[in-house]
C-alpha positions as CSV (number, residue, x, y, z in Angstrom):
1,X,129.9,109.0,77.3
2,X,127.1,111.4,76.1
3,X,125.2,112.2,79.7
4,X,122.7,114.0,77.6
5,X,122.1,111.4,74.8
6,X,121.3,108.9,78.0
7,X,118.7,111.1,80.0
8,X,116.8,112.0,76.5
9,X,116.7,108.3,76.3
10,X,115.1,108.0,79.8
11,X,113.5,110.9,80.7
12,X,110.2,109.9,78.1
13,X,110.2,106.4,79.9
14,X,110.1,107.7,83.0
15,X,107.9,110.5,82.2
16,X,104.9,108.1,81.0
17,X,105.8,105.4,83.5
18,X,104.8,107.8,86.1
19,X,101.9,109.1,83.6
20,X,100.7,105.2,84.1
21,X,101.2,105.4,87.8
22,X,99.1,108.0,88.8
23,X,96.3,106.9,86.5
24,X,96.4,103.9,88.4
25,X,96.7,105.1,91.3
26,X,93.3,107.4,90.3
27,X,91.6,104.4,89.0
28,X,92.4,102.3,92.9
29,X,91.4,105.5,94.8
30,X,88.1,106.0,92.7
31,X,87.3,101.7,93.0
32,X,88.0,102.4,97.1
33,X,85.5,105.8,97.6
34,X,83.1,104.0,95.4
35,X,83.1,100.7,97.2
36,X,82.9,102.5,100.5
37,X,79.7,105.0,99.4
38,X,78.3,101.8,98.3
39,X,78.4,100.1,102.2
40,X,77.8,103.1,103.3
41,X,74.3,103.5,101.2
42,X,73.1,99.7,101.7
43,X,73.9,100.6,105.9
44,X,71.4,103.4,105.4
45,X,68.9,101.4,103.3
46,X,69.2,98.2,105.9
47,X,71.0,95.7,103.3
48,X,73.6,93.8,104.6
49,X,76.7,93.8,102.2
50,X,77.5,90.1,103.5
51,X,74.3,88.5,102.7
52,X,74.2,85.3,101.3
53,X,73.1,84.6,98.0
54,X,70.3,82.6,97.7
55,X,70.5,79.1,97.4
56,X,68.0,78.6,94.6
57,X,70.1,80.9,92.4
58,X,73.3,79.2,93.2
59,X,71.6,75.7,92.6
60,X,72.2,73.5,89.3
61,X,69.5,73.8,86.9
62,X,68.1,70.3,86.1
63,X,67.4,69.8,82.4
C-alpha cells in the first residue's frame, strides 16, 4: 500500500473542504454582525424590529 499515493489523493479534498468551511463560516459571521448593526440602528432610530406589517399590504387584492 502506497501511504503517499493515498494522502496526495486526500490532502486536495481536504484542503478545499476546509477552503469551503471557512468561507462559510465568513459568510454566517458577516449575516450575524450585519443583522445585529441593523437592531442595533432601528433601537437608535425608534423602529421596532417586531412590528407588524400592515394589514392593508398583507390583504388580497380584489380584481
Amino acid at each position: 500500500m502506497d501511504w503517499g499515493a493515498i494522502l496526495a489523493g486526500l490532502i486536495p479534498s481536504i484542503g478545499v473542504g476546509l477552503l469551503f468551511w471557512f468561507a462559510m463560516r465568513a459568510v454566517v459571521r458577516a449575516d450575524r454582525h450585519e443583522r445585529a448593526a441593523l437592531a442595533r440602528n432601528d433601537d437608535a432610530a425608534g423602529h421596532p424590529s417586531d412590528e407588524a406589517p400592515d394589514e392593508a399590504e398583507n390583504a388580497p387584492q380584489q380584481g
